[in-house]
C-alpha positions in Angstrom: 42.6 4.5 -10.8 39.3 2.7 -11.6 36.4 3.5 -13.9 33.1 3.2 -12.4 30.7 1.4 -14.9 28.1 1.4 -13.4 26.0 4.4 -15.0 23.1 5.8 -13.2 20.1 8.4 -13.6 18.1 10.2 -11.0 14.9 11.1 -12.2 13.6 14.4 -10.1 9.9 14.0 -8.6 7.3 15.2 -11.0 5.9 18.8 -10.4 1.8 17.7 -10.0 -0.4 20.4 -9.3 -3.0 19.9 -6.1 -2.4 17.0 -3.3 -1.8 13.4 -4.9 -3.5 10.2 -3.1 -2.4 6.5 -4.2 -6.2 6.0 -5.4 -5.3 8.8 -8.2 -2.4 6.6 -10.2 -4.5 4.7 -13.4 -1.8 3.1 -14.5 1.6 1.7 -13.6 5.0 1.2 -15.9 6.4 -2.0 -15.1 10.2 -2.9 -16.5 10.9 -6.7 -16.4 14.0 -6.8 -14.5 14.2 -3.3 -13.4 12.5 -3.0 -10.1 13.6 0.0 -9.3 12.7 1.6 -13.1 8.8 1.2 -12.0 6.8 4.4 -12.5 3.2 5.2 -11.7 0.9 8.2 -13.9 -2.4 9.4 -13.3 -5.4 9.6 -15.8 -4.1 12.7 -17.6 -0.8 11.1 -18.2 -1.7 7.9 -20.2 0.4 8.8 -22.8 3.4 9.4 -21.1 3.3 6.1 -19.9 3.3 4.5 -22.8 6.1 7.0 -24.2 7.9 5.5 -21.3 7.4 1.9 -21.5 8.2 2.0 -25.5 11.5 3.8 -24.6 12.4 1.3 -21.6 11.1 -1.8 -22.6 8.4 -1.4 -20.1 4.6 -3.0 -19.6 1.7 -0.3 -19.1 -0.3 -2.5 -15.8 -4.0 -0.9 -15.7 -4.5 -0.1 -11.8 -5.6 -1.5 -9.4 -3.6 -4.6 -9.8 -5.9 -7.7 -8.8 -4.3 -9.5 -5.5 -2.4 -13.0 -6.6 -3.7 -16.0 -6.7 -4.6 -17.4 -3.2 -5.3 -14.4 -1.7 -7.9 -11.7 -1.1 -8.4 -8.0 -0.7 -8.8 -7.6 2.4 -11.5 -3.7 3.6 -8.4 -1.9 3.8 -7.1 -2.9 1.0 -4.1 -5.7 2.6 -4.0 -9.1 1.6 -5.4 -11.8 2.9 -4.5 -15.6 2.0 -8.1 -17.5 1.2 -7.1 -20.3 3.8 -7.6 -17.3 6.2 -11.0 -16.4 5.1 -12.3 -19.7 4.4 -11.6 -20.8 8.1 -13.8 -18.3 9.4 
């Protein structure tokens, strides 16, 4: 018989009231080296993202997060690279 070390946690979705839309998250909880740990909160939530970055070692990232260098927003909001648009 084997022990499983590897521990895991299921977080259950959050029970927000009314329909959410992407354009409603304000702020996202980034954990360096913990893709999967990301979490994203509304305006009224502000503090709980910080309560959850302090206890995970997180980053509170103010949304929307400005494209990387080299590339645009495109109208619908996908990237573009800047060779793209300056060949136009």
């Amino acid at each position: 018989m084997t022990d499983d070390a590897g521990l895991s946690a299921r977080q259950a979705p959050r029970k927000r009231t009314g329909e959410m839309r992407v354009a409603d998250f304000e702020v996202l909880v980034r954990v360096p080296g913990k893709p999967a740990a990301v979490r994203v909160y509304c305006a009224d939530e502000r503090d709980e993202a910080a309560l959850y970055a302090a206890e995970v070692g997180g980053v509170v990232v103010p949304l929307p997060i400005s494209p990387p260098t080299g590339y645009l927003a495109g109208p619908d909001g996908t990237l573009i690279p800047v060779e793209t648009v300056a060949a136009e």
